[in-house]
N, C-alpha and C positions, 0 to 999 in steps of 0.2 A: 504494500500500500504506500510506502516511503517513497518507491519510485515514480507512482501516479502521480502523487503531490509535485516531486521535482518535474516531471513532463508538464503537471500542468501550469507550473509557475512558468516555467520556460516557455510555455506557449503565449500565457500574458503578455509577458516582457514581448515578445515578438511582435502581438497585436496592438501590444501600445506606442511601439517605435513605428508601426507603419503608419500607425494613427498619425502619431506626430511628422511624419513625413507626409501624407498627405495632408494635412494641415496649412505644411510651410508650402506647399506645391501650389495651393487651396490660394492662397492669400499672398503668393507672389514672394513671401520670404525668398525665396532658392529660385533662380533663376535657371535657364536649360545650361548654361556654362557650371555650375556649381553642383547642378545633377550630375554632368558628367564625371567633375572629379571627385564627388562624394561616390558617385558608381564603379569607379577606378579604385579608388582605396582601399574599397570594400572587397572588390573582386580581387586585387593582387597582393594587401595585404593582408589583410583581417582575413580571408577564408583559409589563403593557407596555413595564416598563423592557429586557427580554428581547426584544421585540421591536422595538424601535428602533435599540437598538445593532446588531440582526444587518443591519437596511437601512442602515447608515454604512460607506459603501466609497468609496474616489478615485473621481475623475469617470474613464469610461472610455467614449469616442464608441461602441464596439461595443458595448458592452452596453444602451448608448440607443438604438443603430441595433434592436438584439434586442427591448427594449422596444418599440418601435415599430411592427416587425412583428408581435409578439405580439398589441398593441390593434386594427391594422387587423383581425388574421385573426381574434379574438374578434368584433370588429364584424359582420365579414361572416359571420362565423356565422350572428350571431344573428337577423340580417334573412334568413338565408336559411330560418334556422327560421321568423321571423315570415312570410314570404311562403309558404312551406307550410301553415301553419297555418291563414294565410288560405284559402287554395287549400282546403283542406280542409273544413272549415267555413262555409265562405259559404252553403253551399244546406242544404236539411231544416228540420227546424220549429225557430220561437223558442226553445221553454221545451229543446231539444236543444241548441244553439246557446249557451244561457248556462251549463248544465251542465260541456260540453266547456270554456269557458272559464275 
């Protein structure tokens, strides 16, 4: 239930910065030059600063063990899709054959 609370406080905080952004947008505060560099900021600093910090956790063997099954089972996915594809595709005409692909 503690982590409901934190989603939904962080969802507040969200809907009240847009608020306030549509506000100044609203009443001419920010202008379309000041949108841009407030849109710039955001996207090249603050996200990937936002994004980094959320992958910084103690080492923990089980969640590398987790990681690691995740990569094989992606893997073999995807060779299994590749070998259908194959399978699929190999016979019918050329100009069919690059289409599909």
């Amino acid at each position: 239930m503690e982590n409901f609370w934190t989603v939904a406080q962080q969802v507040l905080v969200l809907f009240l910065l847009i608020a306030v952004g549509y506000l100044c947008g609203k009443t001419g505060l920010l202008k379309g030059g000041a949108v841009t560099c407030l849109t710039d900021l955001v996207l090249y600093i603050a996200t990937p600063c936002v994004i980094v910090q959320s992958f910084l956790r103690d080492y923990d063997p089980a969640m590398l063990r987790s990681l690691l099954f995740v990569f094989a089972a992606a893997v073999a996915i995807h060779a299994f899709a590749a070998g259908l594809a194959w399978l699929c595709l190999r016979g019918g005409a050329p100009d069919g054959r690059a289409v599909a692909r």
